[in-house]
N, C-alpha and C positions, 0 to 999 in steps of 0.2 A: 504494500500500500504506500510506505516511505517514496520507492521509485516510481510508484503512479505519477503521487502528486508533485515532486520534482520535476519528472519529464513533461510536466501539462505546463509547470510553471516558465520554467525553461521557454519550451513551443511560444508562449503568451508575452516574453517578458520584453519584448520590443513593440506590444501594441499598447497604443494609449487610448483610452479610453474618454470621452465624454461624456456630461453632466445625463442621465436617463432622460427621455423626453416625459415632457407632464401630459399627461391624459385629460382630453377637453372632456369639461365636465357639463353635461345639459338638463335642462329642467324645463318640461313638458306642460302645454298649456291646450287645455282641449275648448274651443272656445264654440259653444252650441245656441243656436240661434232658432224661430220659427221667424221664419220672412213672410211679410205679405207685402203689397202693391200701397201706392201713395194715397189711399183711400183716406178720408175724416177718420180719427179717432172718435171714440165716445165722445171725450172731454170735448172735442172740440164740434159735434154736433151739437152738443146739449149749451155751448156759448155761443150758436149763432142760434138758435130756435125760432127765439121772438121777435130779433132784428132781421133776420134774413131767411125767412122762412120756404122763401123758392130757393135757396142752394139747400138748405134743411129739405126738401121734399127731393131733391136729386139727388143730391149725395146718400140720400136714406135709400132710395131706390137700391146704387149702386149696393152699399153694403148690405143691404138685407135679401139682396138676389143672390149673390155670388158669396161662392167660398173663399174665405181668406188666403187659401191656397190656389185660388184658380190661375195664378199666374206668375208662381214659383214654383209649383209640383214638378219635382221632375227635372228642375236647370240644376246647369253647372254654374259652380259662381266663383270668383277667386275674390280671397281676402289678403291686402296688402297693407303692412305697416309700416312709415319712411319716414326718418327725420326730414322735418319742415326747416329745420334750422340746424345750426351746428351745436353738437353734441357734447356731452360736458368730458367726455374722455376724447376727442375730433373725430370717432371716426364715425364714417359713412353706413347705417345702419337701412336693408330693405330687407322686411320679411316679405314672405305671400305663400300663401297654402290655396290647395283648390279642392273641393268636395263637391258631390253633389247630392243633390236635396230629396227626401221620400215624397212620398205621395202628397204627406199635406203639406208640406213647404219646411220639415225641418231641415238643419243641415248643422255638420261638426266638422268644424274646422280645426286641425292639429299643427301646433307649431312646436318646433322643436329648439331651443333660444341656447346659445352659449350662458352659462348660469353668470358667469360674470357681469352678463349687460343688466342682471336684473337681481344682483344678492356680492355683498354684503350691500355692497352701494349702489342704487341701479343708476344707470343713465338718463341726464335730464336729459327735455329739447321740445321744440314744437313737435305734434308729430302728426303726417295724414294718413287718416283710415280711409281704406276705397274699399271698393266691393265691387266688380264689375263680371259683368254676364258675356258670355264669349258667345257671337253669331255669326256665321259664316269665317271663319276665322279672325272676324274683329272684335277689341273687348269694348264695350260700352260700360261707362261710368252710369252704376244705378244710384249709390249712395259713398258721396264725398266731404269728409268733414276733417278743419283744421283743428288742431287742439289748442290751447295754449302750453304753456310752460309745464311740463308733467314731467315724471319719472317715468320711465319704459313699464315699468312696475304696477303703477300705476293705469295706464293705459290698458293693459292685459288685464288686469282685476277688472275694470269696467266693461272690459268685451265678454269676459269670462262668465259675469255674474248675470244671473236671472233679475231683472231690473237694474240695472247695472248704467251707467252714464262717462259721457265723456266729456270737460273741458271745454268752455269754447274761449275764444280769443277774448271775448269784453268779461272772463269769469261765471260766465252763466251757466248750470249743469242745463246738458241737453241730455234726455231722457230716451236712451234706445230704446225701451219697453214702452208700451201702450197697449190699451183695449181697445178691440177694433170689434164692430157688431160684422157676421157674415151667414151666410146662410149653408145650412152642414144638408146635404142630400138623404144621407143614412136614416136622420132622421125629420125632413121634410119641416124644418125652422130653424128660425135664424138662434144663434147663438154665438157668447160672449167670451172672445178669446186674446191672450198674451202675446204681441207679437213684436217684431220689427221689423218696421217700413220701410221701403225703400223709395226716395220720390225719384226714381228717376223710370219705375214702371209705375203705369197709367192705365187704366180700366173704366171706359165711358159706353153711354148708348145714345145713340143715332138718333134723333126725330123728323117724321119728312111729314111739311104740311104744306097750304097752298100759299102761304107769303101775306106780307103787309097786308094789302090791301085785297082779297081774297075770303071769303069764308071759308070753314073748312072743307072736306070731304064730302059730298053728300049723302045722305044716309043709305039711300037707296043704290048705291053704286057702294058702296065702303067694301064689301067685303068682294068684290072683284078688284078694287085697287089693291087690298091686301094679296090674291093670288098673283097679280099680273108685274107685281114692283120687286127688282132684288137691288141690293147694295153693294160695292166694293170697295176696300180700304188696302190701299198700300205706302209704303215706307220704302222712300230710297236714300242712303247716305252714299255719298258724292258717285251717285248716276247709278249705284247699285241695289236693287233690289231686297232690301231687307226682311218686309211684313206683307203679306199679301193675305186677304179673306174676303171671302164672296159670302155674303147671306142674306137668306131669305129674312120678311115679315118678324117678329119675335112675338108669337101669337101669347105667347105666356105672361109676356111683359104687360103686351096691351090689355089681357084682362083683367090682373091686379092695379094695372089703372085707369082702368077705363079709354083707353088709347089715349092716355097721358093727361085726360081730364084731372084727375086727381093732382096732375102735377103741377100741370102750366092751365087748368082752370080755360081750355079749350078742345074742344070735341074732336074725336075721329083724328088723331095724329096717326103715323105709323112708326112703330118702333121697332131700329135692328140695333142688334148686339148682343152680349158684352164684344165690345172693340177693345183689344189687349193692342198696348205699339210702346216702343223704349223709348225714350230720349236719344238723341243722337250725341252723346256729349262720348267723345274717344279716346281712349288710352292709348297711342302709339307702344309699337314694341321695346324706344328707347325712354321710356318714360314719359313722353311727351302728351300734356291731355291738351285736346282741341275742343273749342266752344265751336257748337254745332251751326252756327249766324256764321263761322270763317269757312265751312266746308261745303265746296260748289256745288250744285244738283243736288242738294239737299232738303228736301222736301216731302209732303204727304199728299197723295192723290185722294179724292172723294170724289165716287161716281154712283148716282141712283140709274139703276137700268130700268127700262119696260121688255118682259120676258113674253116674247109671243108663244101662241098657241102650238105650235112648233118646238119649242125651248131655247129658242133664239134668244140672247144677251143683247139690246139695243141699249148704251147710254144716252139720256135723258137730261141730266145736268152733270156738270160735272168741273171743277173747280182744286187747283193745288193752292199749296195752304205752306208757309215755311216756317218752322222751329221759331220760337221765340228766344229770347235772349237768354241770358244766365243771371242767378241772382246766391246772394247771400245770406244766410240766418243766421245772426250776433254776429258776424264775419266768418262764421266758420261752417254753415252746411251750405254746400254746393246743389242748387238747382234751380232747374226750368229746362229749354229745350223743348218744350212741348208744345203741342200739335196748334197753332190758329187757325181760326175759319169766322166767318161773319156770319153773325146770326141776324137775320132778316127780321125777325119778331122786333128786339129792338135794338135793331140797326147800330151794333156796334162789333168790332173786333174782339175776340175772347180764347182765352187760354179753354181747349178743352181739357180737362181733368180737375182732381178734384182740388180747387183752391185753397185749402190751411193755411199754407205759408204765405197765398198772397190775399188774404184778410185783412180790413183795418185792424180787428186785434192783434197782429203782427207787424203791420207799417213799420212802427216805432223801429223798429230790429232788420229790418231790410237795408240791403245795400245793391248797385247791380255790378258787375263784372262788364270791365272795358277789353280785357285781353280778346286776342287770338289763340293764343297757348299757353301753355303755362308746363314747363319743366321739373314734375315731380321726383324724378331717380334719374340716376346717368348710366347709361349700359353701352360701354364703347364698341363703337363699331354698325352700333343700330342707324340708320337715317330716319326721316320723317316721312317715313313711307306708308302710305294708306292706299289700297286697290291698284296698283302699281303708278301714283302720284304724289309728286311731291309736294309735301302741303307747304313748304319754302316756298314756292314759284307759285302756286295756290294765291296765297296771299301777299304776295309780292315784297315780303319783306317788311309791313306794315302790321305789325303785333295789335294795334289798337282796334277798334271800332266802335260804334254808335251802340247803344244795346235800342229793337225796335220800342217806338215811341208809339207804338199804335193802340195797345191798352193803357187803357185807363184805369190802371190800380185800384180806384177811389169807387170804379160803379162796377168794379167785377161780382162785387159780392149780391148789387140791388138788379145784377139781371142774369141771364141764364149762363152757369156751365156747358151745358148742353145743349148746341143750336138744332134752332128748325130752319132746315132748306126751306127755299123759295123756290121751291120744284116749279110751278105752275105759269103762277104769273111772272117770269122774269125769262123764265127761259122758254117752256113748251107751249107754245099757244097750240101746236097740232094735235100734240097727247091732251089736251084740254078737248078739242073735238071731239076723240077720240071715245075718250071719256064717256062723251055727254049719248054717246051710241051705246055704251055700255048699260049705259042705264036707262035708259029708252026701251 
């Protein structure tokens, strides 16, 4: 044994040896969420009630039709977390995990963090949470928030926790949890559920009547304009084809309100949908998020067709509609993006979806967003590449713009969410003929 351990020493005694490497130590954070769509909260039904009681009869519609889940069942979504600012140890910190979601919209996201960034001492810094939906292989920003000053530590506890919140810039907690009313199939009523929103998916319904200055439907004719009318809704971001859905009448809708009587307090409307469509707001692969007002062919098609006897699709009006600008909550939640169209009833421009954030009991806290991009993470090598365009030469190198001036903040709440086409009097005086044979 003497000569073993001699000879090994021997063999060894001109290698030098270096300090052992330390072993990265990580600590697991499983951060589980139920998502649903930008719909009203309770709280925030029950505070427009009395003052505003037509977005109270829309927005009530929306949520007590549809499931909470109607339009996150089923996506993939990726969560990213990036210092906003520089770091109290300098370095450059981006997580992001991806999962995807069960039937009713939950999902669990797993990050797996160097224990250092978050124990003894975690890491301060601004920091942005996104959350963004992957389609067609681009990612769309659904939900974008800046934090203030926080520990990394900090920040995870709040995404982690069942009611849990995050930081905004002017100090104010924002609440990722809320109760949303929605309507459960299994058991055929609406019911009161835990979620978190995302405003940058949007769920509305359609209404088609005869215009200003037009009465409605006729009675005697109504239920042939119901067989013979279809709808279609698409989504393009810069020229490509996102969303697309054709549908018929929503006979179900029209009966619990009377073909919208109950809502808007005039007879024989026709109602399609639920209309599901994202915001166009984009993640570039090198970090880079694009305000959906810079990205060209960017727009929402809306067409009512007349379906002949035949099963022929004729459009009848039809009308593109472009993203609205981008806005801020305390400075720190990112959104808008969403759908405009005019509503003929009264004649003004309107964000379709559901308005919370652009309430006057929000005004006070609004800000809007001047950028064209805005550089969240650095990925060398990445360009600014979207659908094989460069959104550099896109926007000519001019970062800035107008955000649109065409709503009116102040009367979105005193008129409709949800427009009625001017199907009749404005465009089809022939299908009006037509009509009047039908009912004859």
């Amino acid at each position: 044994m003497m000569i073993l351990i001699l000879v090994a020493f021997i063999s060894y005694a001109n290698t030098i040896y270096g300090p052992a490497p330390t072993p990265m130590v990580y600590t697991t954070y499983v951060i589980t969420m139920n998502l649903t769509d930008s719909r009203p909260s309770i709280q925030f039904l029950n505070a427009i009630l009395n003052n505003y009681p037509l977005t109270y009869r829309e927005d009530s519609l929306i949520t007590n039709t549809t499931p909470v889940w109607k339009v996150t069942a089923n996506r993939e979504f990726t969560l990213y977390i990036i210092n906003a600012s520089v770091t109290t140890n300098q370095q450059a910190i981006l997580l992001n995990t991806t999962a995807i979601t069960n039937n009713t919209g939950g999902i669990s996201w797993t990050l797996k963090i160097p224990s250092y960034l978050v124990y003894p001492q975690s890491v301060y810094a601004n920091w942005d949470v996104l959350i963004t939906e992957d389609l067609n292989g681009v990612k769309y920003v659904v939900f974008a928030f800046e934090t203030g000053n926080e520990s990394l530590a900090q920040v995870l506890s709040g995404l982690s926790t069942v009611g849990g919140y995050l930081v905004a810039l002017n100090g104010e907690p924002y609440y990722l949890w809320n109760y949303y009313y929605g309507y459960n199939p299994a058991t055929d009523s609406v019911g009161k559920y835990y979620e978190v929103s995302l405003p940058g998916l949007s769920i509305f319904m359609m209404w088609v009547g005869q215009g200003e200055n037009a009465s409605s439907w006729p009675s005697a004719g109504f239920q042939e304009v119901l067989q013979i009318l279809s709808y279609s809704f698409s989504e393009y971001v810069n020229s490509s084809l996102i969303i697309y859905s054709t549908l018929s009448p929503n006979i179900t809708i029209g009966e619990i309100t009377n073909y919208g009587y109950t809502v808007y307090q005039r007879p024989r409307l026709v109602p399609f949908g639920p209309i599901i469509y994202v915001s166009p707001i984009v993640l570039l692969p090198n970090g880079t998020l694009i305000n959906p007002t810079c990205i060209p062919n960017t727009y929402y098609l809306l067409q009512v067709n007349y379906v002949t006897q035949g099963g022929y699709s004729i459009p009848i009006y039809e009308t593109k509609n472009y993203p609205m600008g981008l806005y801020l909550l305390n400075e720190s939640l990112l959104f808008g993006g969403y759908l405009q169209a005019y509503d003929f009833f009264n004649r003004s421009v309107i964000p379709v979806t559901p308005v919370q954030y652009l309430s006057p009991i929000y005004q006070p806290r609004m800000s809007t967003v001047s950028w064209c991009k805005l550089q969240v993470f650095q990925v060398p090598g990445n360009g600014d590449i979207l659908s094989n365009q460069t959104i550099n030469g896109v926007i000519n190198g001019n970062d800035t713009i107008t955000v649109n001036n065409n709503i009116d903040i102040n009367k979105v709440n005193a008129q409709n969410t949800i427009y009625i086409l001017n199907v009749l009097s404005h465009v089809m005086n022939g299908f009006l003929k037509l009509l009047r044979l039908i009912v004859r």
